[in-house]
C-alpha positions as CSV (number, residue, x, y, z in Angstrom):
1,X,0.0,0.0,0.0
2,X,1.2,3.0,-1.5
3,X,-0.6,5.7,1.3
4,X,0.7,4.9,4.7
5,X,0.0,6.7,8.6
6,X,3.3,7.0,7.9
7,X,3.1,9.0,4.8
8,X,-0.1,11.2,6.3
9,X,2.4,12.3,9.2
10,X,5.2,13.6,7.0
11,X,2.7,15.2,4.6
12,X,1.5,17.1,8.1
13,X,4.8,18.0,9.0
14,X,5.9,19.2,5.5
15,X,2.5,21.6,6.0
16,X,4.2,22.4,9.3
17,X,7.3,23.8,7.5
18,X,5.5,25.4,5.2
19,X,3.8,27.6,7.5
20,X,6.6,28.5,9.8
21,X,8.4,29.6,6.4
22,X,9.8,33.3,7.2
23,X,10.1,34.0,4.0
24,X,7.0,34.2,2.6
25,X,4.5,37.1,1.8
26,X,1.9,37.6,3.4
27,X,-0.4,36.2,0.5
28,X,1.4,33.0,0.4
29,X,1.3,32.5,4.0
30,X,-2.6,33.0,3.9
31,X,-2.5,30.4,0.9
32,X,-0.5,28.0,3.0
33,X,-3.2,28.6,6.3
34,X,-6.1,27.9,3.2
35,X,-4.3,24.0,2.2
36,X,-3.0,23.2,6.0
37,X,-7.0,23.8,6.9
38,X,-7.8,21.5,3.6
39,X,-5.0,19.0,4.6
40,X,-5.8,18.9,8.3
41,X,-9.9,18.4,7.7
42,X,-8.3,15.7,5.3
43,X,-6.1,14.2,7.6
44,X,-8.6,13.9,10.3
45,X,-11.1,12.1,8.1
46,X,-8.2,9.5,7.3
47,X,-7.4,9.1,10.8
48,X,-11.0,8.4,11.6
49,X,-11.6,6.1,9.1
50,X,-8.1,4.1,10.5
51,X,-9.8,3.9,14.1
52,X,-12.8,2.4,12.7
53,X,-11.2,0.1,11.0
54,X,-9.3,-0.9,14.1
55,X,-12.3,-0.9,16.2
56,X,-14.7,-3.5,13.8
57,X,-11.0,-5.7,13.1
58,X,-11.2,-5.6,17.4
59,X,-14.9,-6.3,17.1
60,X,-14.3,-9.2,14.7
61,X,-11.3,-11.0,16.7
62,X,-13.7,-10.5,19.7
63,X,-16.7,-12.5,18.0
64,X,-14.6,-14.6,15.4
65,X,-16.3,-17.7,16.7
66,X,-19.8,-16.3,15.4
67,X,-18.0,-15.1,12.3
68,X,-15.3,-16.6,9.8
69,X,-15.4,-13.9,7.0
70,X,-14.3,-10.3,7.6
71,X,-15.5,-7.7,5.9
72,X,-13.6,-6.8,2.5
73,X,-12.0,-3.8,4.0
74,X,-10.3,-5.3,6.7
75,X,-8.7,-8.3,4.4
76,X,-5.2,-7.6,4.2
């Protein structure tokens, strides 16, 4: 999988550098607050949907004697 937590935390901290930048103007600083709103909103939805995931793969493990198939999105 191309699109790791992993990846997700650099991209954050790369929007991080951005914004502490010193050098730029005050346009492109209030383009960079504009994306790091877009990427955090993003980012939040991604880490959501992770802790779901890990909360029905939980679920499952929990009730695996009632169950033997796992939904397709938790099939790794």
């Amino acid at each position: 999988m191309k699109n790791t937590l992993g990846d997700l935390n650099n991209h954050l901290f790369s929007q991080l550098e951005r914004l502490t930048d010193g050098d730029l103007t005050a346009e492109e600083l209030d383009t960079e607050i504009k994306r790091s709103k877009v990427v955090s909103n993003l980012a939040t939805k991604i880490i959501d949907n992770g802790e779901l995931v890990l909360k029905a793969r939980s679920a499952a493990l929990i009730n695996m004697d009632q169950q033997n198939e796992l939904p397709k999105m938790l099939e790794g």
